[in-house]
C-alpha positions as YAML, in Angstrom:
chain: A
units: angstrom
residues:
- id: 1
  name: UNK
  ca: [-25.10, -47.16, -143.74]
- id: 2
  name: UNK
  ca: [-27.38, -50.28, -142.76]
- id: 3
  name: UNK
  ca: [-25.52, -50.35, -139.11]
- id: 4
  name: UNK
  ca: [-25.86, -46.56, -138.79]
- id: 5
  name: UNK
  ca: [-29.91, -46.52, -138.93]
- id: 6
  name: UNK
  ca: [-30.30, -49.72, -137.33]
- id: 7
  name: UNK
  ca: [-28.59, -47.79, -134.49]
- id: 8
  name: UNK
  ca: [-30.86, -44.37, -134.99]
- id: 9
  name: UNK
  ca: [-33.47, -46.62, -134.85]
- id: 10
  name: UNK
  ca: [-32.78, -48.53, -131.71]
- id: 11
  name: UNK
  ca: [-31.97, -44.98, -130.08]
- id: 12
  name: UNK
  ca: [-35.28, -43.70, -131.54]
- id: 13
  name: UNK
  ca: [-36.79, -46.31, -129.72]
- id: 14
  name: UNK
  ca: [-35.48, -46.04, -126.61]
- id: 15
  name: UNK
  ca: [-36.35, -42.61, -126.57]
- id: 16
  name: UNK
  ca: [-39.37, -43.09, -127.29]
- id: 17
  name: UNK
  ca: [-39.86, -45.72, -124.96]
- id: 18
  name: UNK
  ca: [-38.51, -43.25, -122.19]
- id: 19
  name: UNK
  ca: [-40.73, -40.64, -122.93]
- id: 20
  name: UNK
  ca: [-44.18, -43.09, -122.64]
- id: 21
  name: UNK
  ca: [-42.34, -43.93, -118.90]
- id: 22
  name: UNK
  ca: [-42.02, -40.44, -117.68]
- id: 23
  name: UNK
  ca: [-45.23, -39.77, -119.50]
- id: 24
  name: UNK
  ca: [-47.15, -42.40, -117.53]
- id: 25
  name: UNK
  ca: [-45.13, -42.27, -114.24]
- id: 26
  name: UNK
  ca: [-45.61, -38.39, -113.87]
- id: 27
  name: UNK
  ca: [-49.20, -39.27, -114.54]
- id: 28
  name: UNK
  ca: [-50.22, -42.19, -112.19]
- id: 29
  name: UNK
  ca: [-48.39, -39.60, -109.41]
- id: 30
  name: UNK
  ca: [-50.02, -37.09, -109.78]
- id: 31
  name: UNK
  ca: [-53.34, -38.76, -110.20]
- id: 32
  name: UNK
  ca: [-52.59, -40.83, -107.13]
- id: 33
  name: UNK
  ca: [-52.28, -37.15, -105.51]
- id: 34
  name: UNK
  ca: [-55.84, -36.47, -106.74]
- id: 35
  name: UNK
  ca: [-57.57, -39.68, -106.00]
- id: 36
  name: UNK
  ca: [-56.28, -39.46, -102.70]
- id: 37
  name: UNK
  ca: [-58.51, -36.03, -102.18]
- id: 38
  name: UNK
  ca: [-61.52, -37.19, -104.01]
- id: 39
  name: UNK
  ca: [-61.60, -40.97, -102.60]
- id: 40
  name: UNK
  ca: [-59.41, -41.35, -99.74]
- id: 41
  name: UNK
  ca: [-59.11, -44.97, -99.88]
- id: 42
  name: UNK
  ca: [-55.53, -45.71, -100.80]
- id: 43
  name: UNK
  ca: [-55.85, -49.64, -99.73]
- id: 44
  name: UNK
  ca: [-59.22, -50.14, -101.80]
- id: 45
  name: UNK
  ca: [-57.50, -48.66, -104.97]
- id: 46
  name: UNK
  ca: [-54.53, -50.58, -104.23]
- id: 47
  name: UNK
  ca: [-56.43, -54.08, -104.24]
- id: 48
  name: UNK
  ca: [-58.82, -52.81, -107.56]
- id: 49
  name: UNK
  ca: [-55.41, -51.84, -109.54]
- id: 50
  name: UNK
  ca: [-54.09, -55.51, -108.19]
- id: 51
  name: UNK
  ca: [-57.46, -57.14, -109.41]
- id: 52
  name: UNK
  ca: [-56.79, -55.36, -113.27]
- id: 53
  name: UNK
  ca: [-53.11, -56.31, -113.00]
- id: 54
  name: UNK
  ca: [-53.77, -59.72, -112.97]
- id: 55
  name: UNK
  ca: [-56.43, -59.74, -115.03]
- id: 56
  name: UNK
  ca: [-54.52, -58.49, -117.93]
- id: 57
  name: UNK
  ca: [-51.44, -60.38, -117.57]
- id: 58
  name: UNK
  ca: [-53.47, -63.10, -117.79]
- id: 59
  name: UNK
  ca: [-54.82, -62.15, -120.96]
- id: 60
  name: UNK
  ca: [-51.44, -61.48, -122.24]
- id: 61
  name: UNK
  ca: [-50.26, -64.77, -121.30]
- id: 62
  name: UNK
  ca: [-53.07, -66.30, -123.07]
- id: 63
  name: UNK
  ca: [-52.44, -64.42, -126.43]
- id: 64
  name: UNK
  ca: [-48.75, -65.56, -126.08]
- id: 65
  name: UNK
  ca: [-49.98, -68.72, -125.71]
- id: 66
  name: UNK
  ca: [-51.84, -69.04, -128.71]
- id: 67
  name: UNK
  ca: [-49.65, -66.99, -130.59]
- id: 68
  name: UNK
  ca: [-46.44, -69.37, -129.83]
- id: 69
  name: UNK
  ca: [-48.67, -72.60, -129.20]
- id: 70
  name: UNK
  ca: [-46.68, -72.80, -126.17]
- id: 71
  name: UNK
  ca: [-47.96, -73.24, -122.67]
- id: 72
  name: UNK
  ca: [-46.26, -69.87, -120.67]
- id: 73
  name: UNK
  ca: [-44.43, -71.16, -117.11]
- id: 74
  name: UNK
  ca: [-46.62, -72.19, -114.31]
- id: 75
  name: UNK
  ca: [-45.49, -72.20, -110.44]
- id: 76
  name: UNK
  ca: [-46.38, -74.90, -108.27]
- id: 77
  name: UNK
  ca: [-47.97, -74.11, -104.83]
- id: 78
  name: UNK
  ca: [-45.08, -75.13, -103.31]
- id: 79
  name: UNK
  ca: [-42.76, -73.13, -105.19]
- id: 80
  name: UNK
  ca: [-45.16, -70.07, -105.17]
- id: 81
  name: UNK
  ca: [-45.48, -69.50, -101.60]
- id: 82
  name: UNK
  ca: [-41.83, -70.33, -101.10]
- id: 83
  name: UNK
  ca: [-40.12, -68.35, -104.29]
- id: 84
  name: UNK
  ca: [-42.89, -65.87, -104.81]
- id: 85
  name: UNK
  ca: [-44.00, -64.84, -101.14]
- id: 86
  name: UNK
  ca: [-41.44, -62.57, -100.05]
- id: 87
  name: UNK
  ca: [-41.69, -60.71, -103.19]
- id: 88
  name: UNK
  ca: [-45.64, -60.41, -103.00]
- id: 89
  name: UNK
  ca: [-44.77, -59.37, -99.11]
- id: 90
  name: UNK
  ca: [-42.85, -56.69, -99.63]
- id: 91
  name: UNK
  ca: [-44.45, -55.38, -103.13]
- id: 92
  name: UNK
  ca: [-47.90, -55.00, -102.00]
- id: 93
  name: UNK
  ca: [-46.81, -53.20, -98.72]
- id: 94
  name: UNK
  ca: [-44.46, -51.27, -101.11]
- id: 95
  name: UNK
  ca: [-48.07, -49.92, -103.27]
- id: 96
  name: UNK
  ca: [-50.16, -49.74, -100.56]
- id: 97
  name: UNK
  ca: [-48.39, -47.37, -98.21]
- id: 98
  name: UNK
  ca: [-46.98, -45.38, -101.32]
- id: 99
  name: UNK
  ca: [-50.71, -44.70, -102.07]
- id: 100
  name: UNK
  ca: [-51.10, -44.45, -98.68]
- id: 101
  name: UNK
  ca: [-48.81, -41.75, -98.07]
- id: 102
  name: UNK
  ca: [-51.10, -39.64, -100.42]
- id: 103
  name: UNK
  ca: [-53.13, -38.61, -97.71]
- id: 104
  name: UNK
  ca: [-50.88, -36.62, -95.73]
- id: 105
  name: UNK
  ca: [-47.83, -35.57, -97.90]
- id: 106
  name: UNK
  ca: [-47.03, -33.34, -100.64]
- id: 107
  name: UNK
  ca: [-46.01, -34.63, -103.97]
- id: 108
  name: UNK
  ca: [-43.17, -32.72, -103.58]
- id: 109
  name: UNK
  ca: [-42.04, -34.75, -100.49]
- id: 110
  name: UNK
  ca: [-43.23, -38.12, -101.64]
- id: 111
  name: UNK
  ca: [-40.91, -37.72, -104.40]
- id: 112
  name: UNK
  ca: [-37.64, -36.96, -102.61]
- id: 113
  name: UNK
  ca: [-38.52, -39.87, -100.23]
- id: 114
  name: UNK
  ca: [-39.17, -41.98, -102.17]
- id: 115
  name: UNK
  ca: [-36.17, -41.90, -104.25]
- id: 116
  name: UNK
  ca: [-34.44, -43.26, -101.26]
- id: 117
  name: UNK
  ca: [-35.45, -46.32, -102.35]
- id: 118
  name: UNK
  ca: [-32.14, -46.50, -104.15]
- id: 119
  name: UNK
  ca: [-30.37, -46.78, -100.94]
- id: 120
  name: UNK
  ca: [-32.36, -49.67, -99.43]
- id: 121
  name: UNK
  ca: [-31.88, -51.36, -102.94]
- id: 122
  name: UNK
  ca: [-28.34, -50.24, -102.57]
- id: 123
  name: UNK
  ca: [-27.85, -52.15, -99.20]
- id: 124
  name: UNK
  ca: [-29.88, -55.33, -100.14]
- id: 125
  name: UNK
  ca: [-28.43, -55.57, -102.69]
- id: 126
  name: UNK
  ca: [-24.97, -55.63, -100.63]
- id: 127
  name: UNK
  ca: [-26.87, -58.04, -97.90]
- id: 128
  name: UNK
  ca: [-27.91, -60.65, -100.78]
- id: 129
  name: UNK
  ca: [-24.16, -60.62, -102.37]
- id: 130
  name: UNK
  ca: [-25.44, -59.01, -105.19]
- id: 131
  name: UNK
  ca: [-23.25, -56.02, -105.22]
- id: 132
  name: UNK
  ca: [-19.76, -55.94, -103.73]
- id: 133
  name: UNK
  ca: [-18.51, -53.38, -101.37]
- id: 134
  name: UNK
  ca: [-16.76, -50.51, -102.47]
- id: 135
  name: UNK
  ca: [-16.03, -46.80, -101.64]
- id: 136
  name: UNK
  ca: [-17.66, -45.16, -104.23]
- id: 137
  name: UNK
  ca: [-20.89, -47.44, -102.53]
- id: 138
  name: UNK
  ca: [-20.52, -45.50, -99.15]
- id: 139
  name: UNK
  ca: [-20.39, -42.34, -100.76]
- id: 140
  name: UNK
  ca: [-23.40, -42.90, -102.69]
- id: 141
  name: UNK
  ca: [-25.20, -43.83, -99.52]
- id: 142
  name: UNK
  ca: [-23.88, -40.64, -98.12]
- id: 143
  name: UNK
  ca: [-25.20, -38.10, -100.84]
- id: 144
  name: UNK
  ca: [-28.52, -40.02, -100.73]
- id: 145
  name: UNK
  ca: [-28.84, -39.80, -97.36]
- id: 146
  name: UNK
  ca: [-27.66, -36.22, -96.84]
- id: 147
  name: UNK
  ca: [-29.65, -35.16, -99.42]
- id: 148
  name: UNK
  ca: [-32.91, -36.45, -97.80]
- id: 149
  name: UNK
  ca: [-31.96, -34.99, -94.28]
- id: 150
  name: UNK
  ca: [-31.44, -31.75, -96.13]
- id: 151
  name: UNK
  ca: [-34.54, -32.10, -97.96]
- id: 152
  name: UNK
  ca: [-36.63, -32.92, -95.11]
- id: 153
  name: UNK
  ca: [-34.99, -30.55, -92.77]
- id: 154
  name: UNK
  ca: [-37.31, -28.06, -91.33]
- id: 155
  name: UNK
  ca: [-39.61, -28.40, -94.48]
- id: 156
  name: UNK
  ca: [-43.01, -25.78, -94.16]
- id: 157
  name: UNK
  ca: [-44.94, -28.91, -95.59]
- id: 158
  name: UNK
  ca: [-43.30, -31.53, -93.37]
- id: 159
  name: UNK
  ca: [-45.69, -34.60, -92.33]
- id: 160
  name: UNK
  ca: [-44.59, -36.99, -89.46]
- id: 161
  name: UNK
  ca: [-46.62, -40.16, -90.65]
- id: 162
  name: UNK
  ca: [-46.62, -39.65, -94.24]
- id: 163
  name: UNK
  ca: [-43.39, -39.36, -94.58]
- id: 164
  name: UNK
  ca: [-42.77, -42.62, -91.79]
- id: 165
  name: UNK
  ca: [-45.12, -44.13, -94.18]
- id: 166
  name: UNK
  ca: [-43.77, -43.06, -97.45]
- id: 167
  name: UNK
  ca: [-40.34, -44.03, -95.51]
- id: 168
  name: UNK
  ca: [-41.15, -47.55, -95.36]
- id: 169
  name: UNK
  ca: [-42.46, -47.78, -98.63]
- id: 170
  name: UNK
  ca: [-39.06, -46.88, -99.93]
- id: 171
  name: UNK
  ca: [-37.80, -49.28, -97.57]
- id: 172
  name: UNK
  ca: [-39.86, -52.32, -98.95]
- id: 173
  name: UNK
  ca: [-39.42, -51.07, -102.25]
- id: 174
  name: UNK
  ca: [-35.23, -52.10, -101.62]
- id: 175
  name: UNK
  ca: [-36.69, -55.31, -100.42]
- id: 176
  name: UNK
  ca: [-39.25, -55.79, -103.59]
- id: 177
  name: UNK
  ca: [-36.83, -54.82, -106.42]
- id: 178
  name: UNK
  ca: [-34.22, -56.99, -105.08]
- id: 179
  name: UNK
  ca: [-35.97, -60.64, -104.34]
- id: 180
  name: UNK
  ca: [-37.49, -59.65, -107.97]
- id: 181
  name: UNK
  ca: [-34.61, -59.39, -109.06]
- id: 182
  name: UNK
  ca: [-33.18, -62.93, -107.67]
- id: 183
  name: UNK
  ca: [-36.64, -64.53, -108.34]
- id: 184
  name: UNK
  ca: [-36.42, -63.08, -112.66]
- id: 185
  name: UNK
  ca: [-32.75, -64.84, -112.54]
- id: 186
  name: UNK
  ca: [-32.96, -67.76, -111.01]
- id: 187
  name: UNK
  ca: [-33.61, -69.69, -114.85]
- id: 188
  name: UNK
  ca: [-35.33, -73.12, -113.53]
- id: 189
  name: UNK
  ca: [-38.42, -71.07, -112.35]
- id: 190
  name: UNK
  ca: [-38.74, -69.56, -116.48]
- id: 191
  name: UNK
  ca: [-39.89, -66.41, -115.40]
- id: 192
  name: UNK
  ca: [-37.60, -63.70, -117.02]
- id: 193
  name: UNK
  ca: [-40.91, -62.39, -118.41]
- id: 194
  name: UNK
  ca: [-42.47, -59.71, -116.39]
- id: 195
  name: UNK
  ca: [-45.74, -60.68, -117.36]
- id: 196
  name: UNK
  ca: [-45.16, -63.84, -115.61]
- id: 197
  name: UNK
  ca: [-44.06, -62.32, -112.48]
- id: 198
  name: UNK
  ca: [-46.79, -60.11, -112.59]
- id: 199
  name: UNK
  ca: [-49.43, -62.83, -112.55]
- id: 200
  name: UNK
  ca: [-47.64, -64.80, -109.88]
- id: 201
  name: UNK
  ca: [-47.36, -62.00, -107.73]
- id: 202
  name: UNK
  ca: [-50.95, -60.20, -107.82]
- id: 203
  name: UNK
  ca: [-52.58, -62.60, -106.32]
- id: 204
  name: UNK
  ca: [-50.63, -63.04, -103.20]
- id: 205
  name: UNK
  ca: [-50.58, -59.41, -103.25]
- id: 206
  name: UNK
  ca: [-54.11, -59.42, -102.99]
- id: 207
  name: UNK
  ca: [-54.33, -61.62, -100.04]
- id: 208
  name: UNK
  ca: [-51.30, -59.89, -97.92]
- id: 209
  name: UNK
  ca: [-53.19, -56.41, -98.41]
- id: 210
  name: UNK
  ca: [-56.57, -57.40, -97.64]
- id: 211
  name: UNK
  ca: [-56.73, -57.60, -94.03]
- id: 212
  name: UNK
  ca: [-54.95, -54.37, -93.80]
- id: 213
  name: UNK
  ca: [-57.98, -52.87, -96.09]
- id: 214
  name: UNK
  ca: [-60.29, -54.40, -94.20]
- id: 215
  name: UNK
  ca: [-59.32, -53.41, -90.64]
- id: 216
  name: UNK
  ca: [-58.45, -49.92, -91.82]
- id: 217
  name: UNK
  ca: [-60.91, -49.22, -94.47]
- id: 218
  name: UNK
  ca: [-63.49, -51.51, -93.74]
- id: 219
  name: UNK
  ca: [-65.88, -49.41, -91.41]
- id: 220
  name: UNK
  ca: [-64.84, -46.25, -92.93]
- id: 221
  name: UNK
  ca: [-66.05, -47.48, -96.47]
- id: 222
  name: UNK
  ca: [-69.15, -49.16, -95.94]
- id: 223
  name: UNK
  ca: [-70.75, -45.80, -94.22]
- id: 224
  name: UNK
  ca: [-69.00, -43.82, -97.22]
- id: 225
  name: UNK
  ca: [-71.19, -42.55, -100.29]
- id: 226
  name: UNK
  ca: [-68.00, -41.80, -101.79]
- id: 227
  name: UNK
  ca: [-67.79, -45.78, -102.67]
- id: 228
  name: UNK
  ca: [-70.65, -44.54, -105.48]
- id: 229
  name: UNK
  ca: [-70.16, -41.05, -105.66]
- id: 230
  name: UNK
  ca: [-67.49, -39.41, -107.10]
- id: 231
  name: UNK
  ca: [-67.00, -36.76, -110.03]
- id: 232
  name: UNK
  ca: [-64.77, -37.46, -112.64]
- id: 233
  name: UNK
  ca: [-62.10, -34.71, -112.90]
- id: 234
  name: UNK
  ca: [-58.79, -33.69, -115.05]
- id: 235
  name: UNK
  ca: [-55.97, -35.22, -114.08]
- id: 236
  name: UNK
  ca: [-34.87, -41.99, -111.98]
- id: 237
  name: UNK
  ca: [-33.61, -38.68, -112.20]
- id: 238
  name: UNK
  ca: [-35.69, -36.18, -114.94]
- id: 239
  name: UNK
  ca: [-38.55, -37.61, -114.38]
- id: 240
  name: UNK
  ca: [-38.54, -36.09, -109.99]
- id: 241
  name: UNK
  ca: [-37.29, -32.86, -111.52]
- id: 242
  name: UNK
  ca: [-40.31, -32.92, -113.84]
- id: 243
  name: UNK
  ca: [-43.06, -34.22, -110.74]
- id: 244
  name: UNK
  ca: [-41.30, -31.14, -108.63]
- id: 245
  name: UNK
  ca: [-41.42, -28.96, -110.89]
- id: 246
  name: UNK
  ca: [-45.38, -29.49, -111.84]
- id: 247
  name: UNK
  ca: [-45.99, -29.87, -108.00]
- id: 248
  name: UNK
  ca: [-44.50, -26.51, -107.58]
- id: 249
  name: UNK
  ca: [-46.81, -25.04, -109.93]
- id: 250
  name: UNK
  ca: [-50.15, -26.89, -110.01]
- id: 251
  name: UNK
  ca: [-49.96, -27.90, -106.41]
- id: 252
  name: UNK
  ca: [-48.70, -24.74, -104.40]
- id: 253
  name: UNK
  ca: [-46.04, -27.39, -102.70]
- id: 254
  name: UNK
  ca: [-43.43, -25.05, -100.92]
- id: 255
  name: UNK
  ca: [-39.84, -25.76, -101.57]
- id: 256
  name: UNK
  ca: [-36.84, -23.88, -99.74]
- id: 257
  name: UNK
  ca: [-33.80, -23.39, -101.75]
- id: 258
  name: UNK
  ca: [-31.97, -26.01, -98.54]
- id: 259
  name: UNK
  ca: [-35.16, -28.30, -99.93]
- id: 260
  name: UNK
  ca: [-33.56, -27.99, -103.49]
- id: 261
  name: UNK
  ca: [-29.84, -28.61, -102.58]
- id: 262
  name: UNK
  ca: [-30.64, -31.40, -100.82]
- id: 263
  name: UNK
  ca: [-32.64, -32.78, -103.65]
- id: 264
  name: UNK
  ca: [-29.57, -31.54, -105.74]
- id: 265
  name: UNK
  ca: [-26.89, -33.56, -103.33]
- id: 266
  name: UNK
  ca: [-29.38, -36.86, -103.60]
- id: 267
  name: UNK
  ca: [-29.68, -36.69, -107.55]
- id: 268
  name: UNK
  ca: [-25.67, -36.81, -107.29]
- id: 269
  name: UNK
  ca: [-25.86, -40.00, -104.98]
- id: 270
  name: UNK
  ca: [-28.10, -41.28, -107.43]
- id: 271
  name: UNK
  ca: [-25.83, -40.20, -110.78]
- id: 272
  name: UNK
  ca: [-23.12, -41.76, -109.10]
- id: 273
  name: UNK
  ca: [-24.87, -45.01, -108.42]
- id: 274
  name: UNK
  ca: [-25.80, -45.44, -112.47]
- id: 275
  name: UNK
  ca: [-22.29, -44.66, -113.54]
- id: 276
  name: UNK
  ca: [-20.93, -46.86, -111.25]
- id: 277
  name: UNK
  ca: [-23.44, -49.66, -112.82]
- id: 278
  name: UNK
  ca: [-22.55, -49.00, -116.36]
- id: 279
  name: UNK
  ca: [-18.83, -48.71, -115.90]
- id: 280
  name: UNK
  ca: [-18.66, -52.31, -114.08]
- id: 281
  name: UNK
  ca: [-21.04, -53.37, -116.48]
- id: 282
  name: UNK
  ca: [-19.01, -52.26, -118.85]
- id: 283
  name: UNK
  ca: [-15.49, -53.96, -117.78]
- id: 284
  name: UNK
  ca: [-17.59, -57.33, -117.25]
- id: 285
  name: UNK
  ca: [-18.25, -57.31, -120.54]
- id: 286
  name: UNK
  ca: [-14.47, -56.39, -121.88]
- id: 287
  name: UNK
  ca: [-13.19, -59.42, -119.47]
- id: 288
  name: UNK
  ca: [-15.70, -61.73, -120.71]
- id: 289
  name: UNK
  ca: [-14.97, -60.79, -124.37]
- id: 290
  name: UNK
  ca: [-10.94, -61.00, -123.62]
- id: 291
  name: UNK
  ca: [-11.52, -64.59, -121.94]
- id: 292
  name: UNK
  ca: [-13.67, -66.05, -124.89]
- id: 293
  name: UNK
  ca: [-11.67, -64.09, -127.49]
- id: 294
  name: UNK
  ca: [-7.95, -66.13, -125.64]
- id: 295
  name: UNK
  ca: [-9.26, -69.35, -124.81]
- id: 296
  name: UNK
  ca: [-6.17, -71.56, -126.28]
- id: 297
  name: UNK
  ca: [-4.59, -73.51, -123.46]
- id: 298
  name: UNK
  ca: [-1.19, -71.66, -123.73]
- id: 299
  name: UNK
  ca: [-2.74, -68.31, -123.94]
- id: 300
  name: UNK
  ca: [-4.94, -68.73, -120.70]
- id: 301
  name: UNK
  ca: [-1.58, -69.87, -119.10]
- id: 302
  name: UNK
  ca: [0.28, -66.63, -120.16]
- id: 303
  name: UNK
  ca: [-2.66, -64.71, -119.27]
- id: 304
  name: UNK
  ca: [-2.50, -66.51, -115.71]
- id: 305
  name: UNK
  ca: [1.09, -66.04, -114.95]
- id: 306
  name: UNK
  ca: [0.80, -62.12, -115.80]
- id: 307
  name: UNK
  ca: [-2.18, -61.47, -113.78]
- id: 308
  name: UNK
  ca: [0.21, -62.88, -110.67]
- id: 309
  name: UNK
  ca: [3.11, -60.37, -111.65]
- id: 310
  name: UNK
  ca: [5.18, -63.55, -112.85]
- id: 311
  name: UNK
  ca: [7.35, -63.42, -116.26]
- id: 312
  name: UNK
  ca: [7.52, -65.75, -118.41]
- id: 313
  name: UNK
  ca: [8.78, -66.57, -121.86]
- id: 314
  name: UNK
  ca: [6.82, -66.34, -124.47]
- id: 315
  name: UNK
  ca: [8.88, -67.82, -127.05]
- id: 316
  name: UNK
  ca: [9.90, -70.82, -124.71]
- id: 317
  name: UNK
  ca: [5.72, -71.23, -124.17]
- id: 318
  name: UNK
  ca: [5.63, -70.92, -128.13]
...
């Protein structure tokens, strides 16, 4: 009885923590979508939303720090601009275009796009040995990338650049998730803790995206009275059904039914990527429990011998 609600409760939990993700991802798109309109300064946002990042992680670290008594893990210089550069690089590009993109696309289309970031994760993932080739890869990479070509194809809403831009972001975003990834596991660094990458990583973020604000938003803002004057106003798979299916509705964003079976054919890519993950995640963790579970000397060689097709005795091993 003990083991069953213990279990109800973790599920509860999950759910509940999955709902207060779509809740807040379906929210910062959408209101992205409308900041865009009413202060088109997607690079300026970017940099304040760094600035709060870090500003907060920082206080988090410092209540951990009291809390456990504790000092939390600390990069070098060195270290950060060698181990945390390439991860600032790519994330800050990542945010900046995505917001960016705003400008010109629908959310409609900056949804489909960018949930080809799964393919770019996909194949550095492949490029940094961190997934192994395999069939069922290709054919994910297939339905992902038919699905965006029939997405795309001959859309009524179709932007050139914000879709090249949106295009990229996805693009960076396979670079950012996976040198994340590498940087969270590599254990002598000590930051598994997100909050820790987070305030490593805003402040290079900062500097990478600042030129690019100032040479492209520079002029443009300080001749702007929308810097202080603006009105306030309203504001994975189920979660891009959800942002289509609002964008549909509140937006007016046209979708063809070709637009939806391509959207269809990329959510299958996509399916077939996370099954993939939990079944080998899965048999990793049967052949890790079989190993520690037959660890005698005798048993490993038995094991050994039938993996290579050989018989042997077991009595005469006995």
């Amino acid at each position: 009885m003990g083991t069953g609600a213990a279990a109800l409760g973790r599920a509860a939990l999950v759910a509940a923590l999955v709902l207060l993700y779509y809740g807040f991802s379906i929210g910062i798109t959408f209101y992205n979508k409308w900041l865009m309109k009413s202060f088109p300064f997607p690079l300026l946002a970017t940099l304040l939303h760094l600035l709060l990042i870090f500003a907060l992680s920082a206080l988090c670290r410092a209540a951990l720090r009291c809390r456990s008594g504790r000092p939390p893990p600390t990069l070098s210089w060195a270290e950060w601009l060698r181990r945390a550069a390439p991860a600032a690089l790519s994330t800050s590009l990542d945010i900046g275009l995505s917001n960016w993109s705003f400008l010109y696309v629908t959310v409609s289309l900056y949804t489909m796009t960018k949930s080809s970031a799964i393919l770019f994760i996909l194949l550095f993932s492949l490029l940094f040995k961190l997934e192994e080739m395999r069939v069922a890869l290709v054919l994910v990479v297939v339905l992902i990338a038919g699905g965006l070509f029939m997405f795309t194809y001959k859309s009524t809403q179709f932007n050139t650049q914000g879709f090249m831009l949106v295009l990229c972001a996805s693009f960076l975003g396979g670079v950012r998730w996976t040198l994340t990834q590498i940087l969270m596991q590599k254990a002598e660094l000590g930051l598994q803790n997100p909050i820790d990458i987070m305030f490593h990583l805003q402040p290079l973020m900062f500097l990478v995206l600042f030129p690019l604000f100032a040479v492209f938003e520079g002029l443009p803002l300080s001749i702007s009275e929308r810097l202080f004057h603006f009105h306030e106003a309203g504001v994975t798979f189920c979660m891009e059904i959800c942002v289509l299916f609002l964008a549909t509705h509140l937006l007016g964003d046209r979708l063809s039914l070709l637009n939806w079976l391509g959207f269809a054919v990329c959510l299958s890519g996509i399916s077939l990527h996370v099954i993939l993950k939990a079944v080998n995640s899965r048999g990793e963790k049967t052949l890790n429990l079989h190993k520690e579970t037959y660890s005698e000397p005798d048993l490993e060689l038995l094991l050994h011998h039938a993996e290579h097709g050989e018989e042997e005795d077991v009595g005469t091993l006995q």
